[in-house]
N, C-alpha and C positions, 0 to 999 in steps of 0.2 A: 636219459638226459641227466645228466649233475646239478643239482640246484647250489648255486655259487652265492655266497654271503653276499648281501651289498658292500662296497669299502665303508659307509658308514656304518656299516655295523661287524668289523671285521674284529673289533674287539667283543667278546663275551663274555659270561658263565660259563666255563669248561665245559660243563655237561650238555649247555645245549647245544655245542657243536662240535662236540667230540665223539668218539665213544670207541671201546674196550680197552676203560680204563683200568690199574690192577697198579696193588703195590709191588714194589720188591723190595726188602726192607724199607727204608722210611724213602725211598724215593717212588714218585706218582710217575707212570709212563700209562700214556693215552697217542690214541691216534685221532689228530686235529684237523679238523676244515679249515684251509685259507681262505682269501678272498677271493682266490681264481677258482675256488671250488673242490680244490687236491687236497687229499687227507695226507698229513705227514706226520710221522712219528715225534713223538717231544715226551720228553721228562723236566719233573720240578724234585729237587730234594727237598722236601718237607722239614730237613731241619734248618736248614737258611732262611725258612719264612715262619715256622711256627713251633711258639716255645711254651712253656709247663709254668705256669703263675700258681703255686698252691693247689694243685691237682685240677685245673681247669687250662686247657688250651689259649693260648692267646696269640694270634694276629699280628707279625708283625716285628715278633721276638725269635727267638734261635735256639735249636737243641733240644725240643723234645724227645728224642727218643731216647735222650742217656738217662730216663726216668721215668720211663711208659713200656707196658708188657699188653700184649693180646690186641696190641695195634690193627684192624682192619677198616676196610669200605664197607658199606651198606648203601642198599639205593632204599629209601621207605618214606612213601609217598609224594613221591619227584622228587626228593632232595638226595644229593651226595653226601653223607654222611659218612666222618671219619670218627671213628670210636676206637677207643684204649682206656686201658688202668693207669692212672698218672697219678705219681709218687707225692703225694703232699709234703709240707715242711716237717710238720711233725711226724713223716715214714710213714702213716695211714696211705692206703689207696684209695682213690676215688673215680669210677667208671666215666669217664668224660665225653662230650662230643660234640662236631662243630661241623657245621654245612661247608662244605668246601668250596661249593659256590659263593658262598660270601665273601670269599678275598682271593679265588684264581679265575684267572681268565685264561681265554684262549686270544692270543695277539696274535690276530692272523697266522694263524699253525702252530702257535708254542704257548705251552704255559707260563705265565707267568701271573704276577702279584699287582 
């Protein structure tokens, strides 16, 4: 039996009704639960939704990867965590990271913000 979202709760945290998720360069591709319960393929480019503030990720801004090296996922201790080396102003590196659950969801099958 498929356990099927409720429609009220067809929006979520990606992770909790997604899964095998994986980067391919800066874009997230996961396979998502709708609300009829079907898992469907969806990707998000990470760099249309989150940008490099002084070697800290931010939410909402554009392009970080034309400033970040050793970009991965990590899962550590139920959170989605995306971690990389983000270029500060002053050309310093600084190891960064940001729950990805915090700002994607899954919209009935697809990622988004």
């Amino acid at each position: 039996m498929v356990q099927q979202l409720p429609s009220s709760l067809s929006t979520m945290p990606f992770a909790e009704s997604s899964r095998d998720w994986y980067l391919e360069g800066n874009v997230l591709h996961a396979t998502c639960q709708d609300s009829e319960g079907d898992w469907v393929e969806s990707s998000l480019d990470l760099d249309d939704v989150l940008g490099n503030n002084d070697g800290e990720f931010e939410a909402g801004a554009e392009g970080f990867s034309a400033s970040a090296t050793d970009v991965r996922i990590d899962v550590d201790a139920g959170y989605t965590i995306l971690r990389a080396s983000l270029q500060r102003a002053d050309g310093e590196w600084n190891d960064a990271t940001i729950d990805l659950n915090s700002f994607i969801e899954n919209n009935n099958g697809q990622l988004s913000t």
